[in-house]
N, C-alpha and C positions, 0 to 999 in steps of 0.2 A: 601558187594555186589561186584563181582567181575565184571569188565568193560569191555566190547567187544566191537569190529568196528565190524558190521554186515553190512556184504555187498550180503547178500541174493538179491532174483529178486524178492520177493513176497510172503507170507507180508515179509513187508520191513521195515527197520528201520525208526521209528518216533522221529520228534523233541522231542532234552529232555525237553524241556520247558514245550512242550505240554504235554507230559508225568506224570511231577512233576504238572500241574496242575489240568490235570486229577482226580491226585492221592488225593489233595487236596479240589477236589469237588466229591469227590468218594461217600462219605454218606448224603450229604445235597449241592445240587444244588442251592446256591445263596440265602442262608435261606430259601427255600422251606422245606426243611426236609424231601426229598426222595433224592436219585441215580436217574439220568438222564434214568440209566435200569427202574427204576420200574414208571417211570411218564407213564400215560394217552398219548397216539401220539397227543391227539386232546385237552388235556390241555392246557393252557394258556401256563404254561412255556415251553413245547415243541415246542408250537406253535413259541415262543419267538427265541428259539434254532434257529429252521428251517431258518424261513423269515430272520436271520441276518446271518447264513452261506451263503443263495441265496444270498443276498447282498453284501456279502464277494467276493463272488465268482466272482459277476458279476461286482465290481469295480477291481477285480485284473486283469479281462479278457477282461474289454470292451465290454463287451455284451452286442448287443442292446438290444433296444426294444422289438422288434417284434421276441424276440427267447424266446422260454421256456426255464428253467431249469428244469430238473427230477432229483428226488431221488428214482431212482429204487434196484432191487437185481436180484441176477441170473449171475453176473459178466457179462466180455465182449463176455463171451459164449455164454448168452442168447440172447445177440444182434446180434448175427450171425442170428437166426430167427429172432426178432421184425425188424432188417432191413427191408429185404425183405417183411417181410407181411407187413410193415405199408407205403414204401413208391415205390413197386412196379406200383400201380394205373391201369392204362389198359398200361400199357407196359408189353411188355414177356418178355427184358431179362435186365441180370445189368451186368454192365464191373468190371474188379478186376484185381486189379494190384500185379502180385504173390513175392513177394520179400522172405518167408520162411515161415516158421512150424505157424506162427497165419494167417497169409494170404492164406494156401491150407485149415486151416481150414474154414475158413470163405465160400471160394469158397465150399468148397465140405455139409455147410450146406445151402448155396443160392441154390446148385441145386434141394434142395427139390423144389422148390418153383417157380422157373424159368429157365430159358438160362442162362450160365454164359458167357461171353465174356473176353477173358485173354488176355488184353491189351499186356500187356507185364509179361515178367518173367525173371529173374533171377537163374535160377534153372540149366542155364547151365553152371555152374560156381561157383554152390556149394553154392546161395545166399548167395555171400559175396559184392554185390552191387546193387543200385538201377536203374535199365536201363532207356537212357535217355528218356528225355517227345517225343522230337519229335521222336523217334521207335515208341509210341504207336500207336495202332490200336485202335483208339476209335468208338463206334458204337452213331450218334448223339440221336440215338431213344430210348439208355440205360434209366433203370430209374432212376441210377445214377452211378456215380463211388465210388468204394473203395478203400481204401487203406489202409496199415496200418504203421504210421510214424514210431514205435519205433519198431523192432523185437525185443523182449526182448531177445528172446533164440540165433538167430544167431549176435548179434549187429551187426546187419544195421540199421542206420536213414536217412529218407530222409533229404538229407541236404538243400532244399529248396522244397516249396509245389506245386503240379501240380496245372495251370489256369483252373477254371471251363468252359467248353464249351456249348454254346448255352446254351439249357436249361435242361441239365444234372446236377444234382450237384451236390457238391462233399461228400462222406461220410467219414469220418477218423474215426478208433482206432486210440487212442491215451492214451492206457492205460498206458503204461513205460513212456512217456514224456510231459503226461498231465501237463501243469504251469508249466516247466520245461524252456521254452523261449516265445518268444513273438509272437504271431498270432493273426494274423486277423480272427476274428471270422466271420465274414460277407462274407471271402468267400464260407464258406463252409453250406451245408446243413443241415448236422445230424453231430455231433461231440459224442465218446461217448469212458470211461474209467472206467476200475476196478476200485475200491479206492486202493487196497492196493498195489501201488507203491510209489506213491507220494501225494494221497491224505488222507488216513486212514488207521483203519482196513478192512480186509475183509466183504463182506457182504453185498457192498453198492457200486450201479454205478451209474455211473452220464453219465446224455443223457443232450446235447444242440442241441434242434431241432427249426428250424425258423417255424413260427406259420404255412406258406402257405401249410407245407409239414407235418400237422397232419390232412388232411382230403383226405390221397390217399390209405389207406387201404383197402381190400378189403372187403365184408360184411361179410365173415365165418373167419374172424380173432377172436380167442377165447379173451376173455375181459380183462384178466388180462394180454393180449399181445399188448395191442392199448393205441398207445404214448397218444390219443385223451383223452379215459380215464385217464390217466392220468395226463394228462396236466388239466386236466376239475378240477380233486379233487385234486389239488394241491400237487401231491404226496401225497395223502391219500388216495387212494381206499380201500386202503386195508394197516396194521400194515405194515409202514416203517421200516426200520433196524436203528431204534434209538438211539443207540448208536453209531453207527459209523457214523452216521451225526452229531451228536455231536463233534465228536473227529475231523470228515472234519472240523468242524465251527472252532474248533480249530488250527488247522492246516492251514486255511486261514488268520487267524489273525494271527499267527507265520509269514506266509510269507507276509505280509504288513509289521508288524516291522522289518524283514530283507530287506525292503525295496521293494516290490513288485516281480512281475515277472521280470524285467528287471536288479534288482540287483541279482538275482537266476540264468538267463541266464549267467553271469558274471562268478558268482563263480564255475556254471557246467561247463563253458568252461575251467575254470584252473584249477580244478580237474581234467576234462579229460587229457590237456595238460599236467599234470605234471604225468600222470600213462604210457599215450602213450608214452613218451619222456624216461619213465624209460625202458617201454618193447625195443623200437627203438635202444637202445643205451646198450645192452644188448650184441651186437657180436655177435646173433641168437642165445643166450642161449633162449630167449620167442620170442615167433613171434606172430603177429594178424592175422590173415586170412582174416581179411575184407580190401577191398579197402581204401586208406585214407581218400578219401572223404564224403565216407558213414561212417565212424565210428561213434558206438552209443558216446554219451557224457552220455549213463545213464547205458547203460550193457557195459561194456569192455570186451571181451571174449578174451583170447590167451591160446597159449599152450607153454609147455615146449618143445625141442629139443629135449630130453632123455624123452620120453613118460614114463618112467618105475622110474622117478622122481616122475611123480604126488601123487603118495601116502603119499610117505616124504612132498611134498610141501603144502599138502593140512594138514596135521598131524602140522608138524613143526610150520603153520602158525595159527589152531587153540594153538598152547600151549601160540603162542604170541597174543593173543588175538583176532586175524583175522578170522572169523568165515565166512562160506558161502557162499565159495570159488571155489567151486567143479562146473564146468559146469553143463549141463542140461544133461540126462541122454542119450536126444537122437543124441548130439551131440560130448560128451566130452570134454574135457579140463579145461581149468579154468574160471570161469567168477566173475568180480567183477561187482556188481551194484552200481553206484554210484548216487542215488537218490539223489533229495533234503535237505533230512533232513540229507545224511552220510557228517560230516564238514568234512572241509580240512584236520585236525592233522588227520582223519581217512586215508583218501588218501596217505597223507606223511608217515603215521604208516607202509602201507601195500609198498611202493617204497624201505622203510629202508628195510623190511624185503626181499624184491624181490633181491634185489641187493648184499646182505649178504649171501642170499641161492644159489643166482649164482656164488658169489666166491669160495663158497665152495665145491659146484659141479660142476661148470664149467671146 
């Protein structure tokens, strides 16, 4: 089997751990004598699955009480509607904070649904950073705010979280940098994530919504869209994506043995550090385009000097095992994602190579 550092945005490289154990309960799930694919969602041993991923999740996260977890599907697309319709209530509009390409989407499917109010945006400037809290325009009667922490496509992160106001509260995507550092769950409202960046396969998102805010739905909200229901049948309404809540359960236990989310924040910050410091120290052969202080720690995006490089760069770097490299189509350049589960010697692999192909070209 030939070895790659896959530095894709999505799906995204999975712990090998997780992987090889996988591969190991592939045909008989814990002496059951099925695959986890072919179990019953509402057998025992699924049941088994589920209740100990929730609990994975919610000691790695601190999650109170009084918050549900969901195991929905539909990705963080489909959260662009279940937002609005579940927790608009008798308010007409919700504020959104525009920083790139998943935050105009989000806005542009709230306005099915409501008033959108654009706190702030970043678009004058090619969202390459996140505008400060006090420029916002916040409206206190919104019925909540959004934002989106990780842009995957442009790497921007917020690098610290807006205070909720009054009694607004706060919604995050955080599908790029879901468990990727440490947050306080409590202050936020609705918290919700693809799995496949940092948590699984595709397939499968996860909603953390606090109990007060699953009964503001409006009554023509279709069913298989209301957090309510689904908080009710504990992520059973209807055939979960059971496989990849399996493979989250496993990927939560991975990141316990690496020592939780705060030994993860640790090693994402010196991943990131050691790829920034390689682009920085470059002599403008690679440049980032994002402001320093908003740089993602999970997408690193730059580009080459000699645009008419990239084809070699992105060629040269698959032969060396560096795969998935290529920016997003509607941006261009290059973007490495550095989730979770990509270790360090991946990071260090792709800096040897960066620094070699600029001597050479440069």
């Amino acid at each position: 089997m030939s070895k790659v550092y896959n530095f894709s945005a999505g799906p995204a490289v999975l712990p090998h751990e997780v992987l090889l154990e996988a591969q190991g309960e592939m045909l008989d799930w814990h002496g059951s004598g099925m695959s986890v694919m072919e179990m019953s969602h509402r057998g025992k041993e699924f049941m088994e699955i589920i209740h100990q991923a929730e609990q994975d999740l919610r000691s790695l996260m601190n999650i109170p009480s009084n918050y549900r977890v969901l195991f929905l599907q539909g990705g963080a697309s489909m959260q662009f509607s279940m937002v609005p319709l579940n927790l608009l209530g008798d308010r007409a509009s919700v504020d959104v904070v525009n920083t790139g390409h998943w935050s105009k989407l989000a806005i542009k499917e709230a306005r099915r649904y409501a008033g959108v109010n654009v706190v702030a945006s970043s678009e004058d400037r090619n969202f390459t950073y996140v505008p400060a809290s006090e420029t916002w325009q916040r409206d206190p009667q919104a019925a909540y705010l959004h934002f989106t922490s990780n842009e995957t496509i442009g790497g921007v992160q917020f690098s610290t979280f807006p205070e909720p106001e009054g009694e607004v509260p706060l919604v995050c995507d955080m599908s790029s940098d879901f468990l990727s550092r440490e947050i306080d769950v409590s202050r936020f409202g609705l918290i919700y994530a693809g799995a496949q960046k940092n948590i699984g396969p595709s397939g499968l998102t996860l909603v953390i919504v606090r109990e007060d805010h699953l009964d503001r739905a409006r009554p023509q909200i279709p069913t298989m869209m209301s957090y309510r229901v689904h908080a009710d049948a504990d992520s059973m309404y209807n055939t979960p994506a059971t496989y990849p809540i399996y493979i989250a359960g496993l990927v939560f236990k991975w990141l316990k043995a690496q020592g939780g989310v705060r030994a993860m924040e640790a090693r994402n910050e010196e991943k990131a550090g050691l790829l920034y410091h390689a682009i920085e120290q470059s002599g403008g052969f690679y440049h980032c385009p994002v402001e320093v202080a908003f740089r993602s720690r999970m997408n690193v995006v730059f580009r080459l000097r000699d645009e008419s490089l990239e084809e070699a760069f992105v060629a040269g770097a698959r032969a060396a095992g560096l795969v998935q490299l290529k920016g997003h189509r509607a941006v261009g350049g290059m973007r490495a994602s550095i989730y979770n589960a990509m270790p360090l010697e991946g990071v260090k692999a792709l800096v040897t190579y960066m620094l070699e192909f600029a001597r050479q070209h440069g």
